[in-house]
C-alpha positions in Angstrom: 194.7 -79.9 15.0 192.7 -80.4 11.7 192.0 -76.6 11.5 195.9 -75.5 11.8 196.6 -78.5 9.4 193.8 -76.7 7.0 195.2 -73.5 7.2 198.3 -74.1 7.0 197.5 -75.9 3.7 195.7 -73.0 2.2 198.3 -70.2 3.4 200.3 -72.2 1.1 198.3 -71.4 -2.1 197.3 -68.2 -1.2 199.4 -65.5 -2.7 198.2 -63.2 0.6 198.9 -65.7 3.3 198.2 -62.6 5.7 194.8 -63.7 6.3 195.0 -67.0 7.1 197.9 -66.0 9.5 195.4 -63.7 11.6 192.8 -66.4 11.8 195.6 -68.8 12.9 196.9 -66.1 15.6 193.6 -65.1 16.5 192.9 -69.0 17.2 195.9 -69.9 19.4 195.4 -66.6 21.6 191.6 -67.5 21.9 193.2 -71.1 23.6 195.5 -69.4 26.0 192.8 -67.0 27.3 190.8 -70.0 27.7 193.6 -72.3 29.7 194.6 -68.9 31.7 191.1 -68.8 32.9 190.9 -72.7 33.3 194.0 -72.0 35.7 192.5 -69.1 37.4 189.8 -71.3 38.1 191.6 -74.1 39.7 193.6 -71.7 42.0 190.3 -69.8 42.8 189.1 -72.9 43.6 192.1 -74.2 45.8 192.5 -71.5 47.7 188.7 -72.0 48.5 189.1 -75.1 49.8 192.2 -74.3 51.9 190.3 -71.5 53.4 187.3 -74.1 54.4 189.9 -76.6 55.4 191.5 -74.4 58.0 188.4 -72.7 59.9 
């Protein structure tokens, strides 16, 4: 949270905030790629079980 709390700070003096909004953007969709995959994973891995499970 020390990164958005940084950037945040500096969008402020910036006269182009633009930039730092990207970087912000760019950061939060890089997170929900990552927990979408984390999830994919855990399903992947569930449903692997289940299968094992039941034969």
């Amino acid at each position: 949270m020390n990164k958005l709390a940084v950037n945040l700070v500096i969008s402020e003096k910036l006269k182009d905030s633009r930039l730092v909004e990207t970087g912000i953007y760019t950061t939060i969709e890089t997170i929900i790629q990552a927990q979408q995959a984390a999830m994919l994973a855990v399903i992947a891995s569930t449903s692997a079980v289940a299968t094992t499970t039941t034969t």
